[in-house]
mmCIF file of the N, C-alpha and C atoms, coordinates in Angstrom:
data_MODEL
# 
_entry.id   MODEL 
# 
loop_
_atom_site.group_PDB 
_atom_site.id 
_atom_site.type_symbol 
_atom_site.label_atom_id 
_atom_site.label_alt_id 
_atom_site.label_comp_id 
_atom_site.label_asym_id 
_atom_site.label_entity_id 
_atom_site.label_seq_id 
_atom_site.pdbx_PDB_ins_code 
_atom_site.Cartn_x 
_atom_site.Cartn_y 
_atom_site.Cartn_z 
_atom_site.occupancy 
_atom_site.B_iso_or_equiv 
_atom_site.pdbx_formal_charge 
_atom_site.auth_seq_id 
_atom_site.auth_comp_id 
_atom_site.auth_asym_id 
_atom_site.auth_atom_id 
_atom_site.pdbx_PDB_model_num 
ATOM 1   N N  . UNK A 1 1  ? 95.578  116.425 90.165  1.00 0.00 ? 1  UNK A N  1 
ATOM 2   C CA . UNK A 1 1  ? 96.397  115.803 91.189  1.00 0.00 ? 1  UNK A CA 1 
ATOM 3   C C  . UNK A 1 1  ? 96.824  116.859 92.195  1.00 0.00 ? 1  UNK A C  1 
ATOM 4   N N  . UNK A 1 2  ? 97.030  116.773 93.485  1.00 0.00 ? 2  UNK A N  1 
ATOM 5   C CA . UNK A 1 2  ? 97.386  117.469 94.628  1.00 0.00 ? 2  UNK A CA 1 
ATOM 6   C C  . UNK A 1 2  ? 98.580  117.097 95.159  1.00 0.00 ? 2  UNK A C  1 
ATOM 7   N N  . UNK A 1 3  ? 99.381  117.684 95.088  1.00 0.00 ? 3  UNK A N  1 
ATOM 8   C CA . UNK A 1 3  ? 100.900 117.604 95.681  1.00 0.00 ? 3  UNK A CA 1 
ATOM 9   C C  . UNK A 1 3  ? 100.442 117.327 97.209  1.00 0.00 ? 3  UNK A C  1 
ATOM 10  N N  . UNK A 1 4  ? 99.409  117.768 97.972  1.00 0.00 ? 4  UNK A N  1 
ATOM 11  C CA . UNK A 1 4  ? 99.319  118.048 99.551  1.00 0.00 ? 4  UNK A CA 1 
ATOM 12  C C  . UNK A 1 4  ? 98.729  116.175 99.696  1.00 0.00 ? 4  UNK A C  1 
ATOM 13  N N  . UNK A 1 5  ? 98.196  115.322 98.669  1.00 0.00 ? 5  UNK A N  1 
ATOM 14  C CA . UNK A 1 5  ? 97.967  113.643 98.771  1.00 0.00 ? 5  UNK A CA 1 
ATOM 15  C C  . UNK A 1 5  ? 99.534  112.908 98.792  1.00 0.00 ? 5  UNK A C  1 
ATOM 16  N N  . UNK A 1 6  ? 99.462  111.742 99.646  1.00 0.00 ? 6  UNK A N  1 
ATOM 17  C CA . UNK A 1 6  ? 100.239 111.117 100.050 1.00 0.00 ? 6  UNK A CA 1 
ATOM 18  C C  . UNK A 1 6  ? 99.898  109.671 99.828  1.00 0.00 ? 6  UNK A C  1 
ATOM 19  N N  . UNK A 1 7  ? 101.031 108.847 99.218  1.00 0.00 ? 7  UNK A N  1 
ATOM 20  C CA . UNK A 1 7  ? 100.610 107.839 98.926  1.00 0.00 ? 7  UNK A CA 1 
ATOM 21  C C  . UNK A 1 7  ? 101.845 106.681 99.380  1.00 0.00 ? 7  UNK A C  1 
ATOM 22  N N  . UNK A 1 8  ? 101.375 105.160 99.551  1.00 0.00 ? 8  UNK A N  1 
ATOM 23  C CA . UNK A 1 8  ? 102.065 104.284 99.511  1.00 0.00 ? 8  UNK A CA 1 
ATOM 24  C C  . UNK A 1 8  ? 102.629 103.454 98.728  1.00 0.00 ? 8  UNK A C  1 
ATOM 25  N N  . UNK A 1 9  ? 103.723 103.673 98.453  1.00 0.00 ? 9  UNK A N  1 
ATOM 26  C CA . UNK A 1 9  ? 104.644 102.378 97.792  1.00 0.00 ? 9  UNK A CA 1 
ATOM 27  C C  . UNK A 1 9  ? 104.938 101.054 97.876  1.00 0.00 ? 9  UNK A C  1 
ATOM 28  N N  . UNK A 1 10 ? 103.853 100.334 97.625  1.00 0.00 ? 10 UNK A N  1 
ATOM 29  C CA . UNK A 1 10 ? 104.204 98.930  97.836  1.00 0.00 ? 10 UNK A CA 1 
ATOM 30  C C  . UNK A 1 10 ? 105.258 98.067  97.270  1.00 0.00 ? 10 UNK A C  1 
ATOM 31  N N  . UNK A 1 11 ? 106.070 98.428  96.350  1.00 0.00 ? 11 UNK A N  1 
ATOM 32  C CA . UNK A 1 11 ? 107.274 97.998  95.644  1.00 0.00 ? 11 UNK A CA 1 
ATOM 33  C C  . UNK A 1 11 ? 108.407 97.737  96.716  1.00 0.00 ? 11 UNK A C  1 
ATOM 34  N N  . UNK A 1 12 ? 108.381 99.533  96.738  1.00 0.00 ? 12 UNK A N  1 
ATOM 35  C CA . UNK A 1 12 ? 109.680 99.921  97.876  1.00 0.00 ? 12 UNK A CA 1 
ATOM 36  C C  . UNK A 1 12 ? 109.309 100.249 99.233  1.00 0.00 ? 12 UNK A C  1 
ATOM 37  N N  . UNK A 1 13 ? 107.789 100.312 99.815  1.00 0.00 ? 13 UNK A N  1 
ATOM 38  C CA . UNK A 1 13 ? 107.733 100.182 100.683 1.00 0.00 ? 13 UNK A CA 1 
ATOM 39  C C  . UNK A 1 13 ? 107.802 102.320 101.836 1.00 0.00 ? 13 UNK A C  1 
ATOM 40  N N  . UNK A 1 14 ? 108.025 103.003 100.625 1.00 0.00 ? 14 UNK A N  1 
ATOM 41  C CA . UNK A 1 14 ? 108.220 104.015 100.971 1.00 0.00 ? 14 UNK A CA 1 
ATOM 42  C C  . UNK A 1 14 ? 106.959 105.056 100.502 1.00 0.00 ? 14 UNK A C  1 
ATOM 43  N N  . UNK A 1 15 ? 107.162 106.070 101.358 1.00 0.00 ? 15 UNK A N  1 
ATOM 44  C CA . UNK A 1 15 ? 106.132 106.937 101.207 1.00 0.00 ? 15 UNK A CA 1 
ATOM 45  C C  . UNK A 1 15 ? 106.041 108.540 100.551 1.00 0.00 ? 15 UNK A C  1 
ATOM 46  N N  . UNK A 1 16 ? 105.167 108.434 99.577  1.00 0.00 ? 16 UNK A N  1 
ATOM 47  C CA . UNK A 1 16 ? 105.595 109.662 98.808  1.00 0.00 ? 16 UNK A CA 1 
ATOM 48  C C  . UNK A 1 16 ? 105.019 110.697 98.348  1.00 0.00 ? 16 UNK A C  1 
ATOM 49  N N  . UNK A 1 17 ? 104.867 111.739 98.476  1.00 0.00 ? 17 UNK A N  1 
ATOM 50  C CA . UNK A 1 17 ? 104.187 112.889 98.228  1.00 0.00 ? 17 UNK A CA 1 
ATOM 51  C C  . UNK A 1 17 ? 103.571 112.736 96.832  1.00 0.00 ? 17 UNK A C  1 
ATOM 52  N N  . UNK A 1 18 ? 102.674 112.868 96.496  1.00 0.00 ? 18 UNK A N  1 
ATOM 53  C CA . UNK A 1 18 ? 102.197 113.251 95.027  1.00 0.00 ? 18 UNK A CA 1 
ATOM 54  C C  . UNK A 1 18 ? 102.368 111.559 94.572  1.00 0.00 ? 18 UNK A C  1 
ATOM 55  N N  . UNK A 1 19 ? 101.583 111.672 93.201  1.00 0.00 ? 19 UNK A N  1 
ATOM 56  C CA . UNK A 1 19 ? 101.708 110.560 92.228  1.00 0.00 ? 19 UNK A CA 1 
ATOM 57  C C  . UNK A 1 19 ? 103.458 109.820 91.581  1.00 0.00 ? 19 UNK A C  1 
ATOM 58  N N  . UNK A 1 20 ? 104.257 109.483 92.539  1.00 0.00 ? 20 UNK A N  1 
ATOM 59  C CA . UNK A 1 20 ? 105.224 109.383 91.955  1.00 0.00 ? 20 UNK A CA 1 
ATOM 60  C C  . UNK A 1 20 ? 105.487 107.566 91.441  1.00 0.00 ? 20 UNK A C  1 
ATOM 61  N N  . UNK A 1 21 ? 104.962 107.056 91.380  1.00 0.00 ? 21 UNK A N  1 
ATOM 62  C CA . UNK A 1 21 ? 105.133 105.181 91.140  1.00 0.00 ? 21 UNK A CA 1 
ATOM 63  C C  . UNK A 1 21 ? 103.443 105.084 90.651  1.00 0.00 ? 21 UNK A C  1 
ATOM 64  N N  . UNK A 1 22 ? 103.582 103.975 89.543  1.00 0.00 ? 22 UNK A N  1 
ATOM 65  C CA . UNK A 1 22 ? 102.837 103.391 88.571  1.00 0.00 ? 22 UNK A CA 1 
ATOM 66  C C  . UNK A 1 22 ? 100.860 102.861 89.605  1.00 0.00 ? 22 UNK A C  1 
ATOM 67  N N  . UNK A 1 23 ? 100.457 102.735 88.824  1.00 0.00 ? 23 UNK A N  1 
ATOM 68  C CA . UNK A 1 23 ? 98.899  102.462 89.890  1.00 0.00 ? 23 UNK A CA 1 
ATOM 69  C C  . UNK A 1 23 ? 98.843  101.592 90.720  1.00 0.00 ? 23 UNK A C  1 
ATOM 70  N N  . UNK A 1 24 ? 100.181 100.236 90.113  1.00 0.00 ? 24 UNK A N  1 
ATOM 71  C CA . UNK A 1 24 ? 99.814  98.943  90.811  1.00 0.00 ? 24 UNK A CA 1 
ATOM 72  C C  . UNK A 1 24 ? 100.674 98.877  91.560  1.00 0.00 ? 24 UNK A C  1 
ATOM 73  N N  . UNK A 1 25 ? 101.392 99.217  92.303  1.00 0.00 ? 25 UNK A N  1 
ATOM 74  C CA . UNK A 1 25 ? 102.561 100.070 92.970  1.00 0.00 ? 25 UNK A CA 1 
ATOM 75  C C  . UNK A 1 25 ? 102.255 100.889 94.265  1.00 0.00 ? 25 UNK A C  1 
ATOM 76  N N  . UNK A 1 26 ? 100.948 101.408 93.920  1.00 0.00 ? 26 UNK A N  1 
ATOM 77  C CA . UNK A 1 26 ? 100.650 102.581 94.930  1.00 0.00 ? 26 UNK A CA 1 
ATOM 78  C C  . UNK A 1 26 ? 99.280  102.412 95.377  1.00 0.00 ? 26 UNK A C  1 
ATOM 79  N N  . UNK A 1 27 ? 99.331  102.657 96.706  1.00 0.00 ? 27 UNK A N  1 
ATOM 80  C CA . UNK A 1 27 ? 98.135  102.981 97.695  1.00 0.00 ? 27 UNK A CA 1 
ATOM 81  C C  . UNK A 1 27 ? 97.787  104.518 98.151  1.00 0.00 ? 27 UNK A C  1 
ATOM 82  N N  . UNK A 1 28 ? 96.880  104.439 98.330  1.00 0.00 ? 28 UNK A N  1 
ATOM 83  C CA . UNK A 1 28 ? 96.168  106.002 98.682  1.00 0.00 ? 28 UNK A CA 1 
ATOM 84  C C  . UNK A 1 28 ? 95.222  106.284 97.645  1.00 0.00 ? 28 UNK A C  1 
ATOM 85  N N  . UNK A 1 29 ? 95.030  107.762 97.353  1.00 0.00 ? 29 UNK A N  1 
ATOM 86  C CA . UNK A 1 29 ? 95.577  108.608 98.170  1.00 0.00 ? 29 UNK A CA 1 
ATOM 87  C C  . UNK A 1 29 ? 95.180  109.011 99.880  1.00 0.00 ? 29 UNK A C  1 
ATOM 88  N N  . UNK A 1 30 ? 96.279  109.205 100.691 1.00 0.00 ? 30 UNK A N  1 
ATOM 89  C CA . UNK A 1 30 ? 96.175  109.528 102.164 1.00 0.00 ? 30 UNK A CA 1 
ATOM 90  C C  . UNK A 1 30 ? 96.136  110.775 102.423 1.00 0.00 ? 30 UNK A C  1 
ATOM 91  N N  . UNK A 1 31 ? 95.740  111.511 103.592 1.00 0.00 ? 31 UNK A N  1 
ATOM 92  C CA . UNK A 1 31 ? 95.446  112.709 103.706 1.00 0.00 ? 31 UNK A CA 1 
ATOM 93  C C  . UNK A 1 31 ? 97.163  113.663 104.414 1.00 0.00 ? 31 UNK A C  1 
ATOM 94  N N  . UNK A 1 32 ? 97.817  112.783 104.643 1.00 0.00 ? 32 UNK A N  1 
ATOM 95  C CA . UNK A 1 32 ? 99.048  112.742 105.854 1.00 0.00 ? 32 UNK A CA 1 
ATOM 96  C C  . UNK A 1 32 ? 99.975  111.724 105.248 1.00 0.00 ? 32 UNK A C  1 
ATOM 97  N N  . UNK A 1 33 ? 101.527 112.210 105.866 1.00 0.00 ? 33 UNK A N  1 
ATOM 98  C CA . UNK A 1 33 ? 102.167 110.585 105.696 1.00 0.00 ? 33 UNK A CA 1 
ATOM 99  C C  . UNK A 1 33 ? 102.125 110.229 106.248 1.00 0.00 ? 33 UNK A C  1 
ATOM 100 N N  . UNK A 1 34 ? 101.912 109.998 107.651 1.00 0.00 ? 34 UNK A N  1 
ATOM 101 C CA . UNK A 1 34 ? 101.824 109.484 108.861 1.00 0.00 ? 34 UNK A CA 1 
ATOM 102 C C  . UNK A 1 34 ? 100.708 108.161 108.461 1.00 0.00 ? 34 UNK A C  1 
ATOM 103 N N  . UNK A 1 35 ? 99.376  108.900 107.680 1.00 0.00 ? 35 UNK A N  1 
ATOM 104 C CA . UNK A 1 35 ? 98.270  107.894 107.384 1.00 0.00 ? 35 UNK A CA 1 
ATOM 105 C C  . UNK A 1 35 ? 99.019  106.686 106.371 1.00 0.00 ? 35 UNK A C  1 
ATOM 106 N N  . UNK A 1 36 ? 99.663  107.745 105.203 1.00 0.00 ? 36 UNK A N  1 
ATOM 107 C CA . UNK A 1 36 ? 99.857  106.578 104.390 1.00 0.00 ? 36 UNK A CA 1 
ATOM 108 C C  . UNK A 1 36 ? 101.263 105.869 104.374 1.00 0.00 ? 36 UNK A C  1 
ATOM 109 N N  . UNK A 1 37 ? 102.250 105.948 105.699 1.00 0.00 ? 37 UNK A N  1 
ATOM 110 C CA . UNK A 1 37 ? 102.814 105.039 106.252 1.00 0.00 ? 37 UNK A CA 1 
ATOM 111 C C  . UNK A 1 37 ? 102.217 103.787 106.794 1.00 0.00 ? 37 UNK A C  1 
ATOM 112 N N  . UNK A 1 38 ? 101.011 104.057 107.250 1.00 0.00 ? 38 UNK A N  1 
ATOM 113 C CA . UNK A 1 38 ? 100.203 102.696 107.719 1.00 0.00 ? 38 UNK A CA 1 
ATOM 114 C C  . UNK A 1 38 ? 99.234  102.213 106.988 1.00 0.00 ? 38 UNK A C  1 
ATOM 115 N N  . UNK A 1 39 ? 99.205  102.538 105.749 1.00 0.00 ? 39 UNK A N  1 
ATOM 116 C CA . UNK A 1 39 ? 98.106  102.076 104.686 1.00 0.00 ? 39 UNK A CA 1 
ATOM 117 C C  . UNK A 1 39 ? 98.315  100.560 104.752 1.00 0.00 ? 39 UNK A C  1 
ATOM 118 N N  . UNK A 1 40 ? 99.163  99.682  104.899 1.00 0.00 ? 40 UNK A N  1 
ATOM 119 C CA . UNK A 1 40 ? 98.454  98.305  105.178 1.00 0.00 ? 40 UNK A CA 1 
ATOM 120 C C  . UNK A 1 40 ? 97.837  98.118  106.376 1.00 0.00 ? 40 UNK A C  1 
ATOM 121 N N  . UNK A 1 41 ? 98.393  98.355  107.300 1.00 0.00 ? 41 UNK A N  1 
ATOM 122 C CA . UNK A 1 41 ? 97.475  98.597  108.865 1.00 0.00 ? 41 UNK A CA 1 
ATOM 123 C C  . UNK A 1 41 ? 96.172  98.298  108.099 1.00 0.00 ? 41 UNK A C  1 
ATOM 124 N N  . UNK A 1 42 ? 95.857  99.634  107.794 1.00 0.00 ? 42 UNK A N  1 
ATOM 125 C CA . UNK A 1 42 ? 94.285  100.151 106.828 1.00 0.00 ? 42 UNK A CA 1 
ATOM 126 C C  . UNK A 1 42 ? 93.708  99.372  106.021 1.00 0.00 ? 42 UNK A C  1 
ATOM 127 N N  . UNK A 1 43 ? 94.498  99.459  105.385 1.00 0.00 ? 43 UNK A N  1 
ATOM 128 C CA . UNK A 1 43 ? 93.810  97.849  104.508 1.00 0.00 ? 43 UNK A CA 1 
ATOM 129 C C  . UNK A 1 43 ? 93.429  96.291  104.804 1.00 0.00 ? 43 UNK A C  1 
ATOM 130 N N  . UNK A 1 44 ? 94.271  96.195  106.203 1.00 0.00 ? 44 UNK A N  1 
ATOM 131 C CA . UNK A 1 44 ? 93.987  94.977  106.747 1.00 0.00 ? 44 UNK A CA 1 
ATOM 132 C C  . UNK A 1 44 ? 92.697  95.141  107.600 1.00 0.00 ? 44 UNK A C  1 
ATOM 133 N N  . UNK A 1 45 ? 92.602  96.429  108.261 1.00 0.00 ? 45 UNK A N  1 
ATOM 134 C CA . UNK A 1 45 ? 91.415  96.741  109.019 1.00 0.00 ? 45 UNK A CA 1 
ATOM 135 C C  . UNK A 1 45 ? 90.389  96.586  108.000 1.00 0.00 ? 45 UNK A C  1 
ATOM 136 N N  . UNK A 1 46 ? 90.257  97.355  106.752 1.00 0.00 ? 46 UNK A N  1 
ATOM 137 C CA . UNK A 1 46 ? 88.987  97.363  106.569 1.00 0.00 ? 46 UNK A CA 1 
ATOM 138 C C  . UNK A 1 46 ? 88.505  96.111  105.339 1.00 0.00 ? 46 UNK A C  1 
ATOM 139 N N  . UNK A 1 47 ? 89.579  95.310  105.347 1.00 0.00 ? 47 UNK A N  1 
ATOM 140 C CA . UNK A 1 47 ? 89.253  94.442  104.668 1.00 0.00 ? 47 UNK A CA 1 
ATOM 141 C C  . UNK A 1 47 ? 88.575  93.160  106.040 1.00 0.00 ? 47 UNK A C  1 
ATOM 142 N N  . UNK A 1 48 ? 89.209  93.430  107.214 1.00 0.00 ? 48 UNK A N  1 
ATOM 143 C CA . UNK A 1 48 ? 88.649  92.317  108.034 1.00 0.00 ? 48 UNK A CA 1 
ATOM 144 C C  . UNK A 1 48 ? 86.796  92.810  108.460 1.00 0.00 ? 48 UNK A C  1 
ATOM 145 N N  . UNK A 1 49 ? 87.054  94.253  108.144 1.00 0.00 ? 49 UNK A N  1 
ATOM 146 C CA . UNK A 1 49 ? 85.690  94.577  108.892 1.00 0.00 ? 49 UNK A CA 1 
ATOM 147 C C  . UNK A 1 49 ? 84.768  94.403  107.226 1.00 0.00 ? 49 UNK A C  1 
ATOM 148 N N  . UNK A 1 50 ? 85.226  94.831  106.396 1.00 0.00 ? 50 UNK A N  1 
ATOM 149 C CA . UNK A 1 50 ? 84.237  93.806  105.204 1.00 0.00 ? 50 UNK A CA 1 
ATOM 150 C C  . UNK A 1 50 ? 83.807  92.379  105.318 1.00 0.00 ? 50 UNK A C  1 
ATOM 151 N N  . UNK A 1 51 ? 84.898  91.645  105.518 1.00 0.00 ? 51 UNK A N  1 
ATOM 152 C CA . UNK A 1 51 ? 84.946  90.099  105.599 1.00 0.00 ? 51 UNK A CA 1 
ATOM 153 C C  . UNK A 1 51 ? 83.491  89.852  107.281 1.00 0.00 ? 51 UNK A C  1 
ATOM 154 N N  . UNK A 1 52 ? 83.990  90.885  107.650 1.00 0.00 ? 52 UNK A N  1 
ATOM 155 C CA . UNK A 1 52 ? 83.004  90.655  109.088 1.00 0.00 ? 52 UNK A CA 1 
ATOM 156 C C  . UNK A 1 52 ? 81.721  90.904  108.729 1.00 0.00 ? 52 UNK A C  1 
ATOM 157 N N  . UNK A 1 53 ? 81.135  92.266  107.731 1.00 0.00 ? 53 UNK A N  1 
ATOM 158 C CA . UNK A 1 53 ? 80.027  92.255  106.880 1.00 0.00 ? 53 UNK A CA 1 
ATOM 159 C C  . UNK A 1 53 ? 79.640  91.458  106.072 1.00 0.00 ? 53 UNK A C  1 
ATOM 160 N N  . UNK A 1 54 ? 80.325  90.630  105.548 1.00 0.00 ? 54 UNK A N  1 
ATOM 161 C CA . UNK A 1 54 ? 79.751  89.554  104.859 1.00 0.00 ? 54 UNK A CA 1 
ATOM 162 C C  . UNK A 1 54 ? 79.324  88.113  105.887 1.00 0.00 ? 54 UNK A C  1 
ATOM 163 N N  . UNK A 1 55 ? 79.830  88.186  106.218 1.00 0.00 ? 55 UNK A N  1 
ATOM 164 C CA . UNK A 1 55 ? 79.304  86.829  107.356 1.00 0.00 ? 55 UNK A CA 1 
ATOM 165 C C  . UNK A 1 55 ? 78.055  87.490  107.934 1.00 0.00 ? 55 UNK A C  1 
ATOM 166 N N  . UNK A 1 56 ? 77.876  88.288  108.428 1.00 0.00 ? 56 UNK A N  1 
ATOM 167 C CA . UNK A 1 56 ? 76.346  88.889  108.964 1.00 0.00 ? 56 UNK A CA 1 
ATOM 168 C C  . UNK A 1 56 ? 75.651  88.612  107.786 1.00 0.00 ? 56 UNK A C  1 
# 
């Protein structure tokens, strides 16, 4: 594990250095917090651009 990964808290919604909340709880790992402040952003993007690969 790397203290310098950043991850999202979907519980609380907060963002946290290192592995600190359970798997189902957390998103990432992000490279930045900045990134993994917007990890749903991210997830909505690349789940629409999957959904867009499957229709092709």
């Amino acid at each position: 594990m790397s203290e310098q990964e950043w991850y999202f808290d979907t519980a609380s919604g907060e963002v946290t250095q290192g592995k600190t909340s359970g798997w189902d709880n957390r998103m990432g790992p992000y490279a930045s917090r900045e990134e993994a402040a917007h990890a749903l952003e991210i997830a909505r993007e690349r789940t629409k651009a999957a959904e867009e690969w499957d229709e092709d």
